[in-house]
Chimera marker file (.cmm) of the C-alpha trace (Angstrom):
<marker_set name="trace">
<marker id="1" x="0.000" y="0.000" z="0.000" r="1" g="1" b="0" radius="0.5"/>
<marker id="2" x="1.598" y="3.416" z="-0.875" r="1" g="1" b="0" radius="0.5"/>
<marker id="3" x="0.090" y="6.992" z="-0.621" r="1" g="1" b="0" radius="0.5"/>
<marker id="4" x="0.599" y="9.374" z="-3.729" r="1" g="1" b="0" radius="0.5"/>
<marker id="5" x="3.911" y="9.737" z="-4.423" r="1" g="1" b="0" radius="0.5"/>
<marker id="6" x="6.240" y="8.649" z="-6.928" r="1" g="1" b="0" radius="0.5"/>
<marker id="7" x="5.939" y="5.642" z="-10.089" r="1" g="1" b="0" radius="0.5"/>
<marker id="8" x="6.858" y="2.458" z="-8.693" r="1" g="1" b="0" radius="0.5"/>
<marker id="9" x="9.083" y="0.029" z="-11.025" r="1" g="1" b="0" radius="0.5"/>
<marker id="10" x="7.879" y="-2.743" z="-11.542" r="1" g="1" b="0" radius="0.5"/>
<marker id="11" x="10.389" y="-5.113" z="-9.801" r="1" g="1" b="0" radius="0.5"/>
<marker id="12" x="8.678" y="-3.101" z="-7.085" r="1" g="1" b="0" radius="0.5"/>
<marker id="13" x="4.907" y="-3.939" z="-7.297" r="1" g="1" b="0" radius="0.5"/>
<marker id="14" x="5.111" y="-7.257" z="-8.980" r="1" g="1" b="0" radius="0.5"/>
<marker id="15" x="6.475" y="-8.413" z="-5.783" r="1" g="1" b="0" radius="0.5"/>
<marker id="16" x="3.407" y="-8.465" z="-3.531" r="1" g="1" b="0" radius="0.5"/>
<marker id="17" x="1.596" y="-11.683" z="-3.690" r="1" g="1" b="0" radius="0.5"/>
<marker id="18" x="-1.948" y="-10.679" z="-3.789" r="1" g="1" b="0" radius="0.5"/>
<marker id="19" x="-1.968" y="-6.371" z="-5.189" r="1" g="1" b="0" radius="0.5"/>
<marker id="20" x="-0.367" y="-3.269" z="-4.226" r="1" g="1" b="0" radius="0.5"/>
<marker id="21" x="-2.779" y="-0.462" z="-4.023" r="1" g="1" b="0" radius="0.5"/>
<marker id="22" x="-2.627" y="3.523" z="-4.187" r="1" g="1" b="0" radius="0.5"/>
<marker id="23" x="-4.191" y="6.478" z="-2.531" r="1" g="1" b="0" radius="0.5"/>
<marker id="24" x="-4.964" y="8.829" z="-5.465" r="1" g="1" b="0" radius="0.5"/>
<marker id="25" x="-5.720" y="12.502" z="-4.067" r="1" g="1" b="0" radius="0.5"/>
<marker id="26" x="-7.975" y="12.654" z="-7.415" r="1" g="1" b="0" radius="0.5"/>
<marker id="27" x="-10.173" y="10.854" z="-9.416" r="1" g="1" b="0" radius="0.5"/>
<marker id="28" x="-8.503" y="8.389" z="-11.221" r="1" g="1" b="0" radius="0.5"/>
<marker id="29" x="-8.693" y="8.035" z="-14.650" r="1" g="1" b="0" radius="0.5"/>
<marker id="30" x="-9.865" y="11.710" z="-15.133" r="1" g="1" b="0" radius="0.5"/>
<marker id="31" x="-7.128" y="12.891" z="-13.786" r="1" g="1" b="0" radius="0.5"/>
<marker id="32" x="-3.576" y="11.136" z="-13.247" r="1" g="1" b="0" radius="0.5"/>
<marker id="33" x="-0.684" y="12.129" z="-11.877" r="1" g="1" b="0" radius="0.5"/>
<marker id="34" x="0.475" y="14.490" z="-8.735" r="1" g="1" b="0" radius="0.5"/>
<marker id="35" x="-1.063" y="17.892" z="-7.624" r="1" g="1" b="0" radius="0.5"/>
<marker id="36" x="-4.807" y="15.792" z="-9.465" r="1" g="1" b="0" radius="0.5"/>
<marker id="37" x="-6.667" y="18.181" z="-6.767" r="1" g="1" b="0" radius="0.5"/>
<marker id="38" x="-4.972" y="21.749" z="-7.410" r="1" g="1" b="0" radius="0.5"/>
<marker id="39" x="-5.367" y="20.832" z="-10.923" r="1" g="1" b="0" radius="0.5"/>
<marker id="40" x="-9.171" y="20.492" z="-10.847" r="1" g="1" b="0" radius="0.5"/>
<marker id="41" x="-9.179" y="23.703" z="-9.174" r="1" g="1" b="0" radius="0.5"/>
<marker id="42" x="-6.729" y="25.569" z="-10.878" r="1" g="1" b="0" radius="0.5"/>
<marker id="43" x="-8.758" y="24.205" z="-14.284" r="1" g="1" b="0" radius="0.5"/>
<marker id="44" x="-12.211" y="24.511" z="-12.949" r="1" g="1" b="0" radius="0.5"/>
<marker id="45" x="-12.993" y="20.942" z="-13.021" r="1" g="1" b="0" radius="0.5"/>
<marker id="46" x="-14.974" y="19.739" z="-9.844" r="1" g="1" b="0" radius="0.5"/>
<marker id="47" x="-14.996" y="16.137" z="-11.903" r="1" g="1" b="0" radius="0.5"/>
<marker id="48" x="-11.566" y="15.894" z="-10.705" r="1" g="1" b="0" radius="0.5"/>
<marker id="49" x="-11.555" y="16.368" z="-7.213" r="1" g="1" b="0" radius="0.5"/>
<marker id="50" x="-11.749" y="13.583" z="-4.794" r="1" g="1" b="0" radius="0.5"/>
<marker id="51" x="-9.519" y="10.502" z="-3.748" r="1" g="1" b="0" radius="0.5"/>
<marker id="52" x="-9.345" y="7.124" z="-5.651" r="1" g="1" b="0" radius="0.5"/>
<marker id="53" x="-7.723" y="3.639" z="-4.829" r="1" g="1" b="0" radius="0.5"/>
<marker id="54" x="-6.421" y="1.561" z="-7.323" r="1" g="1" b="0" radius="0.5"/>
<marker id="55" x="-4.041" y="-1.271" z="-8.300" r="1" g="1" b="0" radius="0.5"/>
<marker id="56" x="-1.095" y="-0.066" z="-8.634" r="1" g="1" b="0" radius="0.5"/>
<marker id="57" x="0.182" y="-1.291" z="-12.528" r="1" g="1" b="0" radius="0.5"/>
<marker id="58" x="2.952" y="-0.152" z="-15.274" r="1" g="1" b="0" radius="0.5"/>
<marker id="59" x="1.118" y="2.921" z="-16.133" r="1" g="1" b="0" radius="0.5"/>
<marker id="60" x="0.321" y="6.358" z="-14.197" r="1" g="1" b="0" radius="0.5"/>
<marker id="61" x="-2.529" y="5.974" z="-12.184" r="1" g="1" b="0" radius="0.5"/>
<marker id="62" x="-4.283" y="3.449" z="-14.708" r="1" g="1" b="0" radius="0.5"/>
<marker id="63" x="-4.740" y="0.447" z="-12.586" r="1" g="1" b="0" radius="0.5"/>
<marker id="64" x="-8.230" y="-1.283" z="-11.876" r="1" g="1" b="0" radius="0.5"/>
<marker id="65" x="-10.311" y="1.336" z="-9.617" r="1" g="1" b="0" radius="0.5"/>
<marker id="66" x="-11.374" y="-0.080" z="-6.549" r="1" g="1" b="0" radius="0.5"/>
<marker id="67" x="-12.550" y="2.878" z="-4.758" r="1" g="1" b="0" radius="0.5"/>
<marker id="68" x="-13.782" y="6.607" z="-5.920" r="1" g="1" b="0" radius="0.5"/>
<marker id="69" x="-15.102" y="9.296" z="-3.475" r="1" g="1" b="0" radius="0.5"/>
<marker id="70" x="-15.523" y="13.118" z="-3.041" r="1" g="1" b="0" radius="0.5"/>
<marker id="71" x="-15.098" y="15.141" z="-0.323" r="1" g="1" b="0" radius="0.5"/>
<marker id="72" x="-17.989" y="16.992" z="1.093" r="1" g="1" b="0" radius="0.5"/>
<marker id="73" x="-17.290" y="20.531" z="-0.435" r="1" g="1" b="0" radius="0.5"/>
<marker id="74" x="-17.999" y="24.075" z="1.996" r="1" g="1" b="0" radius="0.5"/>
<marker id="75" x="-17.442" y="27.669" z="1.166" r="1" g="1" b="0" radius="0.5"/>
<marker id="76" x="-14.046" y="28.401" z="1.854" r="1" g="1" b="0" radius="0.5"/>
<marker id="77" x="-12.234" y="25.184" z="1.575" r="1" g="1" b="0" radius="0.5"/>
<marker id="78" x="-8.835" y="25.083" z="0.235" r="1" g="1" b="0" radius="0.5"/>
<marker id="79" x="-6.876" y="22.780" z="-1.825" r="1" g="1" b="0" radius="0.5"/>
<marker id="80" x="-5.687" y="21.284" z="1.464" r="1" g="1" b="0" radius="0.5"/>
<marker id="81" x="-9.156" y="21.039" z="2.998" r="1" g="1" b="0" radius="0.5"/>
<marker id="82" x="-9.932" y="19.092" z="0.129" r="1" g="1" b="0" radius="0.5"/>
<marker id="83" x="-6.524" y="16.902" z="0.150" r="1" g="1" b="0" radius="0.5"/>
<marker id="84" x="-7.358" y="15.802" z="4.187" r="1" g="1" b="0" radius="0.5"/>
<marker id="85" x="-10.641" y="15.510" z="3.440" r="1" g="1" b="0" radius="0.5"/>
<marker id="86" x="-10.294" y="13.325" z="0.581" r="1" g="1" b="0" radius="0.5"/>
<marker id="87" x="-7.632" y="11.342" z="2.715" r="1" g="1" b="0" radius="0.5"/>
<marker id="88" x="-9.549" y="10.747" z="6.019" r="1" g="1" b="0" radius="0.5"/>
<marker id="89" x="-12.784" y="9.516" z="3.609" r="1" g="1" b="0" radius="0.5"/>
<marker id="90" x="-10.036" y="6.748" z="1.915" r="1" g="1" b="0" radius="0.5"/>
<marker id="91" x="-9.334" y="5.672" z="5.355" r="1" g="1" b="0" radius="0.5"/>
<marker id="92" x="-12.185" y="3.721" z="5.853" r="1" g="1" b="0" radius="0.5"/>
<marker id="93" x="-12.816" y="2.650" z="2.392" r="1" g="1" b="0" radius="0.5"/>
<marker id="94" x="-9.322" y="1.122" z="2.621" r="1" g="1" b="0" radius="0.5"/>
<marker id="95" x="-9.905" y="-0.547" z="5.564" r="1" g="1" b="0" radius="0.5"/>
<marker id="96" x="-12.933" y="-2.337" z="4.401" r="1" g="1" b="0" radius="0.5"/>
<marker id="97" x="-10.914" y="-3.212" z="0.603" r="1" g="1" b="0" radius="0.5"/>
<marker id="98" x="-8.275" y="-4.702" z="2.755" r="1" g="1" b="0" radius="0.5"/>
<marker id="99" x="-11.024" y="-6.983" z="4.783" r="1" g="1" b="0" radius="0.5"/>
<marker id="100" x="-12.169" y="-8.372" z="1.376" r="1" g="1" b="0" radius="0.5"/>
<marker id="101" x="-8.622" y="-9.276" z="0.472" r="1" g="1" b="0" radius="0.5"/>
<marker id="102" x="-8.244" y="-11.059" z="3.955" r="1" g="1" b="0" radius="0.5"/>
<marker id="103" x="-11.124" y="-12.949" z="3.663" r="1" g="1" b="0" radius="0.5"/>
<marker id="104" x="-9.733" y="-14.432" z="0.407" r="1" g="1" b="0" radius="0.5"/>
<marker id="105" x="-12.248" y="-12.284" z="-2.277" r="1" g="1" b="0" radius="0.5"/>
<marker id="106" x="-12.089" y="-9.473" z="-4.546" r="1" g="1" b="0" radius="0.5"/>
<marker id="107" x="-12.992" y="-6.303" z="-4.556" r="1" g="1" b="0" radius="0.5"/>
<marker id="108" x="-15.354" y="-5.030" z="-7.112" r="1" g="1" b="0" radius="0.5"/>
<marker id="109" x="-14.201" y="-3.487" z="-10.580" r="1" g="1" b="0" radius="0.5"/>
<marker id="110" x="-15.028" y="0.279" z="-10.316" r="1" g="1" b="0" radius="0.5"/>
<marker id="111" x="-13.111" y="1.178" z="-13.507" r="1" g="1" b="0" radius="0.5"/>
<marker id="112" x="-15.885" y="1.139" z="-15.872" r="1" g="1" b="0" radius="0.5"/>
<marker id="113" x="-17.714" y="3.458" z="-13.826" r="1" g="1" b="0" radius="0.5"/>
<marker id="114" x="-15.142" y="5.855" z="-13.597" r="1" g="1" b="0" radius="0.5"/>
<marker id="115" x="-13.623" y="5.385" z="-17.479" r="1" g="1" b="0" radius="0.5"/>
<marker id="116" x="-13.864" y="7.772" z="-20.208" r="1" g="1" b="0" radius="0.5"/>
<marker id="117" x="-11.930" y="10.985" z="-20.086" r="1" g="1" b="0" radius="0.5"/>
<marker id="118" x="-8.549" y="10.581" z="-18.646" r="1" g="1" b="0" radius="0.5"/>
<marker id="119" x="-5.997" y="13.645" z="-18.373" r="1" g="1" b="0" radius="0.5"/>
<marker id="120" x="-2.383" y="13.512" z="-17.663" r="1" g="1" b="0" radius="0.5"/>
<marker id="121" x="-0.573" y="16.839" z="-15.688" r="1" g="1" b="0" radius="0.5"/>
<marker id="122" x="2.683" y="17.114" z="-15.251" r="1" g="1" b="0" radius="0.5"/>
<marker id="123" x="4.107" y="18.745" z="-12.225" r="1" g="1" b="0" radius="0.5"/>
<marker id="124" x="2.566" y="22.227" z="-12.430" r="1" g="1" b="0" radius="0.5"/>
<marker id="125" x="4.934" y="25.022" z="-13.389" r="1" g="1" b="0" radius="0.5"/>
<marker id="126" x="4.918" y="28.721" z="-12.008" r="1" g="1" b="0" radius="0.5"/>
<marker id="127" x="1.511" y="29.828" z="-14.251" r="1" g="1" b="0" radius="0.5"/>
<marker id="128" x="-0.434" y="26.466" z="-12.714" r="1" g="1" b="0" radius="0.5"/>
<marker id="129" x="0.731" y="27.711" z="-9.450" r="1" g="1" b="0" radius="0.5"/>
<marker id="130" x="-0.143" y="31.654" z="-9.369" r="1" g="1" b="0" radius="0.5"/>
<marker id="131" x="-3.273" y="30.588" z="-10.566" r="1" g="1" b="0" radius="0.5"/>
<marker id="132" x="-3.876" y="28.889" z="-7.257" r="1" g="1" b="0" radius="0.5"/>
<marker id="133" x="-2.703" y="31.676" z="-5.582" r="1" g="1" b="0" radius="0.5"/>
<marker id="134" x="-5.063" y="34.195" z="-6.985" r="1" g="1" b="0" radius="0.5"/>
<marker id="135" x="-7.909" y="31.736" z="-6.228" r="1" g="1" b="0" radius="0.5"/>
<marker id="136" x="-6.896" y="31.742" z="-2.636" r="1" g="1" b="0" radius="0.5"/>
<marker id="137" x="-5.732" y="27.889" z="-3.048" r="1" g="1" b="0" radius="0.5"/>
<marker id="138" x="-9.172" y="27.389" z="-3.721" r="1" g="1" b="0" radius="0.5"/>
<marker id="139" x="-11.229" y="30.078" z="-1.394" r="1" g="1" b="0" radius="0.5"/>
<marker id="140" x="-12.208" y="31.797" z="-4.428" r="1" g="1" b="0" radius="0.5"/>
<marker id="141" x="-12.537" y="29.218" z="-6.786" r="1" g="1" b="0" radius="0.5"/>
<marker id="142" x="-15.618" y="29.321" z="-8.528" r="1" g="1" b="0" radius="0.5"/>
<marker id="143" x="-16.648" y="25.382" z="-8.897" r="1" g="1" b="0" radius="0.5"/>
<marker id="144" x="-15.577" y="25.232" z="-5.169" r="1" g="1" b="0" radius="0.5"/>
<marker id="145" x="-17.905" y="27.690" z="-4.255" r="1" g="1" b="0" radius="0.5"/>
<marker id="146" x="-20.621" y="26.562" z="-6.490" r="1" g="1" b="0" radius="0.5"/>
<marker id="147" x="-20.501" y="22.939" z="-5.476" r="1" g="1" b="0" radius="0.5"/>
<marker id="148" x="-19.704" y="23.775" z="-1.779" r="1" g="1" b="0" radius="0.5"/>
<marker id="149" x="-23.658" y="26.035" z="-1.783" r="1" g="1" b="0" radius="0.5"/>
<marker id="150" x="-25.600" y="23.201" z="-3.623" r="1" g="1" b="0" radius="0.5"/>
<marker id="151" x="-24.365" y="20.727" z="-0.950" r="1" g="1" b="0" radius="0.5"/>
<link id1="1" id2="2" r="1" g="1" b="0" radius="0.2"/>
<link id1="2" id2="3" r="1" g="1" b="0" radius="0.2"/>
<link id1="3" id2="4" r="1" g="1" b="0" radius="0.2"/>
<link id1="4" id2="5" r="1" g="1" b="0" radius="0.2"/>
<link id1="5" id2="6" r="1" g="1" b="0" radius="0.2"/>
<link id1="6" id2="7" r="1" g="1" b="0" radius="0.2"/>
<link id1="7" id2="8" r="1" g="1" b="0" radius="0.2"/>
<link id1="8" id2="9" r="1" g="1" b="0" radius="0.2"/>
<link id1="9" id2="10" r="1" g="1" b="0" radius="0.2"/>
<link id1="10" id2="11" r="1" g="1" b="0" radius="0.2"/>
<link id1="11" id2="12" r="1" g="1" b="0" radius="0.2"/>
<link id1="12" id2="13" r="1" g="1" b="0" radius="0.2"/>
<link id1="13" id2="14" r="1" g="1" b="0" radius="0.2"/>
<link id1="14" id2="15" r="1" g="1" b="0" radius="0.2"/>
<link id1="15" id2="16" r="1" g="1" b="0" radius="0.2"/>
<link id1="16" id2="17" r="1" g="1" b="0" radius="0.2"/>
<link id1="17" id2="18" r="1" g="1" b="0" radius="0.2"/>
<link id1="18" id2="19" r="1" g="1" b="0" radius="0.2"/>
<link id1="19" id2="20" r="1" g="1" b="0" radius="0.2"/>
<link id1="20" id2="21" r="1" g="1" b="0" radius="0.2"/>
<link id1="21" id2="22" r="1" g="1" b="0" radius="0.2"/>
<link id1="22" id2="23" r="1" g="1" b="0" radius="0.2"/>
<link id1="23" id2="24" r="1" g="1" b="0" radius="0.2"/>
<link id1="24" id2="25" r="1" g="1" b="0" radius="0.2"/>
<link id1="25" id2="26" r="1" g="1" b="0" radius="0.2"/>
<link id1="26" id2="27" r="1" g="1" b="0" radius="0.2"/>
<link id1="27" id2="28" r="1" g="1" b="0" radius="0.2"/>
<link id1="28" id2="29" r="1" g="1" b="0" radius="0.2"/>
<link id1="29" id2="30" r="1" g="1" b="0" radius="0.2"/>
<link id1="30" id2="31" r="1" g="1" b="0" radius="0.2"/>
<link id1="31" id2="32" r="1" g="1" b="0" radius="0.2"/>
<link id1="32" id2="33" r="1" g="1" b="0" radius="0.2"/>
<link id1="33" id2="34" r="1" g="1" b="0" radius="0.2"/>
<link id1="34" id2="35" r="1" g="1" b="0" radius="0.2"/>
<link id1="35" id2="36" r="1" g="1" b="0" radius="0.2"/>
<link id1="36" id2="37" r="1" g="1" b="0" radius="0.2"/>
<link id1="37" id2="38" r="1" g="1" b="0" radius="0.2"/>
<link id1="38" id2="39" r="1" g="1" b="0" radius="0.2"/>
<link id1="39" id2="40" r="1" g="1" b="0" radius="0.2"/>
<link id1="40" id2="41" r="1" g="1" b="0" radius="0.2"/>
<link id1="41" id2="42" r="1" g="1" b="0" radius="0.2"/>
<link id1="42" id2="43" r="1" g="1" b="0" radius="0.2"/>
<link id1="43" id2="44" r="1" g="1" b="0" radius="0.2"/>
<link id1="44" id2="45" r="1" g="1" b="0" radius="0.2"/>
<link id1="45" id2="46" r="1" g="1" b="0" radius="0.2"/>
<link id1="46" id2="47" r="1" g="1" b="0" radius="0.2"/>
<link id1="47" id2="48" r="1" g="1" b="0" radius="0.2"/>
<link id1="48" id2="49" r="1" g="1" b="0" radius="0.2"/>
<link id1="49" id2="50" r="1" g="1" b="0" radius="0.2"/>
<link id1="50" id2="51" r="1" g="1" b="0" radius="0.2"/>
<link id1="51" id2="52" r="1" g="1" b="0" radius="0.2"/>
<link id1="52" id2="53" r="1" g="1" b="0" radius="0.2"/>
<link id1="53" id2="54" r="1" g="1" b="0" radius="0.2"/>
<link id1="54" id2="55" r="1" g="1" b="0" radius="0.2"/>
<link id1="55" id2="56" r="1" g="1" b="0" radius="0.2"/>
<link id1="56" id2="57" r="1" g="1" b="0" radius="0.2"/>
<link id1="57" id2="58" r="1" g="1" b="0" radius="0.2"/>
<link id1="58" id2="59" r="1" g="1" b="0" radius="0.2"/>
<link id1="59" id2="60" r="1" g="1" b="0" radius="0.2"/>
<link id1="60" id2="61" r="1" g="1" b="0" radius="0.2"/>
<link id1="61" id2="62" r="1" g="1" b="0" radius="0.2"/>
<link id1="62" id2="63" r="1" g="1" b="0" radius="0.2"/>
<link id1="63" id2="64" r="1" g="1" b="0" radius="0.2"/>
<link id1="64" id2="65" r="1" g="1" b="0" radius="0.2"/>
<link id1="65" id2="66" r="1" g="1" b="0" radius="0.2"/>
<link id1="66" id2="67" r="1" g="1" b="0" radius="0.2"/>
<link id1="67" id2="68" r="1" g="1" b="0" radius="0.2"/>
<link id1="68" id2="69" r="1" g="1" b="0" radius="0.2"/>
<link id1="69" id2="70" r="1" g="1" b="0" radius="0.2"/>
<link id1="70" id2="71" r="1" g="1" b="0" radius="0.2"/>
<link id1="71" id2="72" r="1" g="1" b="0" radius="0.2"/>
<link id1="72" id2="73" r="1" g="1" b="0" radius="0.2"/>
<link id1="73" id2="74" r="1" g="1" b="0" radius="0.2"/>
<link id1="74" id2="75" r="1" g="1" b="0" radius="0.2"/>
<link id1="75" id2="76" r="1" g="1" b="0" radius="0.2"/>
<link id1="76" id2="77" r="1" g="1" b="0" radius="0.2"/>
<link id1="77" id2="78" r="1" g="1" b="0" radius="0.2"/>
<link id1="78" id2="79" r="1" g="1" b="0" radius="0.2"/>
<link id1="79" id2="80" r="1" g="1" b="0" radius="0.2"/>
<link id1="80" id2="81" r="1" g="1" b="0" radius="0.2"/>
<link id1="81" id2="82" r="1" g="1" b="0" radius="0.2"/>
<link id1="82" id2="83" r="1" g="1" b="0" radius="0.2"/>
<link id1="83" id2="84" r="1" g="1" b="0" radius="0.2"/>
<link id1="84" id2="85" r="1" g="1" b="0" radius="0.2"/>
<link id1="85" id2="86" r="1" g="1" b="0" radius="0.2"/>
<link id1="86" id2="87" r="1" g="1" b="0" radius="0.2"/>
<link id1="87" id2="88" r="1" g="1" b="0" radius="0.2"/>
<link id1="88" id2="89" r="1" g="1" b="0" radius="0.2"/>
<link id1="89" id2="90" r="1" g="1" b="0" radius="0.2"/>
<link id1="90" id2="91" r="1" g="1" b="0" radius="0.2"/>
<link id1="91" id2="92" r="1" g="1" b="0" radius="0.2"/>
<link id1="92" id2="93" r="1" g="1" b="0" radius="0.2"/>
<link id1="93" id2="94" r="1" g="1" b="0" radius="0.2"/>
<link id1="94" id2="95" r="1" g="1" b="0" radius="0.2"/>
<link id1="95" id2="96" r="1" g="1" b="0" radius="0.2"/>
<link id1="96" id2="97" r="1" g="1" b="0" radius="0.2"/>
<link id1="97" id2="98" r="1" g="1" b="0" radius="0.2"/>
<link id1="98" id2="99" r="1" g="1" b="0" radius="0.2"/>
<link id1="99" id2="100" r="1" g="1" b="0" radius="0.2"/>
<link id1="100" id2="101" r="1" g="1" b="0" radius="0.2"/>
<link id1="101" id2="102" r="1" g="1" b="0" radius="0.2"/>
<link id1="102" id2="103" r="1" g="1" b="0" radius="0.2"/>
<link id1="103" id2="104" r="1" g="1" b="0" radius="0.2"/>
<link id1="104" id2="105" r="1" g="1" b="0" radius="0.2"/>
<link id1="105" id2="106" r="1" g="1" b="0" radius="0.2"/>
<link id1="106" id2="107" r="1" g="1" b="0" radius="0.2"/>
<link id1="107" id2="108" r="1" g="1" b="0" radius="0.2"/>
<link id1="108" id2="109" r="1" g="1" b="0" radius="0.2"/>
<link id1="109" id2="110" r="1" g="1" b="0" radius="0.2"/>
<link id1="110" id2="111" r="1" g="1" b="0" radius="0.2"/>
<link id1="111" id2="112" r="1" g="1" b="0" radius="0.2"/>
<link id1="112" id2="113" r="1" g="1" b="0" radius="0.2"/>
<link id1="113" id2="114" r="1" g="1" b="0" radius="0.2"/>
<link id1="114" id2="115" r="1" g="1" b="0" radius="0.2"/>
<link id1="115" id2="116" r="1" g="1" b="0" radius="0.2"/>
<link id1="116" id2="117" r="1" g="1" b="0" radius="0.2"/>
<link id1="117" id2="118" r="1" g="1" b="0" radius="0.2"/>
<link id1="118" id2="119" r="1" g="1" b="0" radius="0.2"/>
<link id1="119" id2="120" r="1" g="1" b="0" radius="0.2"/>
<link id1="120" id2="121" r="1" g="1" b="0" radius="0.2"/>
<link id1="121" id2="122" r="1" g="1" b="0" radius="0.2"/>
<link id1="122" id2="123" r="1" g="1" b="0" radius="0.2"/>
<link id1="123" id2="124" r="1" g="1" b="0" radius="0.2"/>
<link id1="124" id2="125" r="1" g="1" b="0" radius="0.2"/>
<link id1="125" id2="126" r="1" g="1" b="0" radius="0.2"/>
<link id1="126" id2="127" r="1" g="1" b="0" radius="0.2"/>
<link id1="127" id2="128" r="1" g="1" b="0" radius="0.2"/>
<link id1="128" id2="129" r="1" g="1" b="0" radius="0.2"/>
<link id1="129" id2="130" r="1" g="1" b="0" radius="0.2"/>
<link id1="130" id2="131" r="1" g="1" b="0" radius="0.2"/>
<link id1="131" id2="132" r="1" g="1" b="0" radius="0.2"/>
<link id1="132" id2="133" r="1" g="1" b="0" radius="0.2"/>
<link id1="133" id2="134" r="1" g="1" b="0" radius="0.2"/>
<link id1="134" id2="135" r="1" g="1" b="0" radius="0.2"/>
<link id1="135" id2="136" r="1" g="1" b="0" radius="0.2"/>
<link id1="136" id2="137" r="1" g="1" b="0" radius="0.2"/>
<link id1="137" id2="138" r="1" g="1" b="0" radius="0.2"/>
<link id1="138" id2="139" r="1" g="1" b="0" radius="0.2"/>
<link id1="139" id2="140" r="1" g="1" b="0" radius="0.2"/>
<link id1="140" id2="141" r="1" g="1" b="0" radius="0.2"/>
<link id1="141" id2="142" r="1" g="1" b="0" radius="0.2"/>
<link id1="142" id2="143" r="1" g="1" b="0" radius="0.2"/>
<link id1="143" id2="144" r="1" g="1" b="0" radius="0.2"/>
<link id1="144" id2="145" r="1" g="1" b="0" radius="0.2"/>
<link id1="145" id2="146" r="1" g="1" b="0" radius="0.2"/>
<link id1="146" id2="147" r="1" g="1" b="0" radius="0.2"/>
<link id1="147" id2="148" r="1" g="1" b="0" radius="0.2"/>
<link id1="148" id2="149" r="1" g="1" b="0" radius="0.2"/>
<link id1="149" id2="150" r="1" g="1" b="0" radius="0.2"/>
<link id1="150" id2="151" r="1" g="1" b="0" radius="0.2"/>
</marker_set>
């Protein structure tokens, strides 16, 4: 089990005998890669907010989805709101992935309901980052504000 960070090789992940998962702060496919929840705000895509756990495979955040879920959204939350957030609801939904695989099953598929689009960000440069800024990391941020007065 690994939390964001960087690509595992292979020779890495291969090695476990039954999966190695991920914590995605964002919701894999949409949106792969680091910084997946300053990116949805910074490009005004709500779509890409949340946390996802997957398989870890070759690719960037492509493994089978096990897990997808959003944060409950409130005027004036920040990027890093969201990242706890996001974290503290993957919590329990890991704990209850990792009681399937102990009782010998499998966890349901969730990567059909989550395909279609799928961006890839690099790390974000200095533009990507003022942009958060000016939005106040997300304070001002229009589809945080939105989504944060219909809930």
């Amino acid at each position: 089990m690994r939390v964001s960070g960087g690509v595992l090789k292979p020779h890495i992940f291969e090695r476990a005998r039954i999966a190695t998962l991920n914590t995605h702060h964002g919701m894999a496919p949409m949106i792969r890669v680091m910084w997946s929840i300053p990116w949805g705000i910074v490009e005004g895509r709500a779509s890409w907010i949340g946390v996802t756990i997957h398989e870890i495979d070759a690719g960037i955040d492509t493994g089978r989805v096990l897990w997808n879920g959003t944060p409950q959204l409130a005027p004036g939350d920040t990027d890093i709101d969201l990242f706890f957030r996001s974290h503290v609801e993957a919590a329990e939904a890991l704990a209850n992935l990792i009681k399937i695989y102990a009782a010998g099953g499998t966890p349901p598929d969730w990567t059909t309901a989550s395909s279609g689009e799928s961006a890839y960000r690099s790390a974000p440069g200095l533009g990507a980052r003022f942009r958060l800024r000016r939005n106040g990391r997300g304070l001002r941020a229009h589809i945080l504000v939105e989504r944060g007065l219909r809930c």
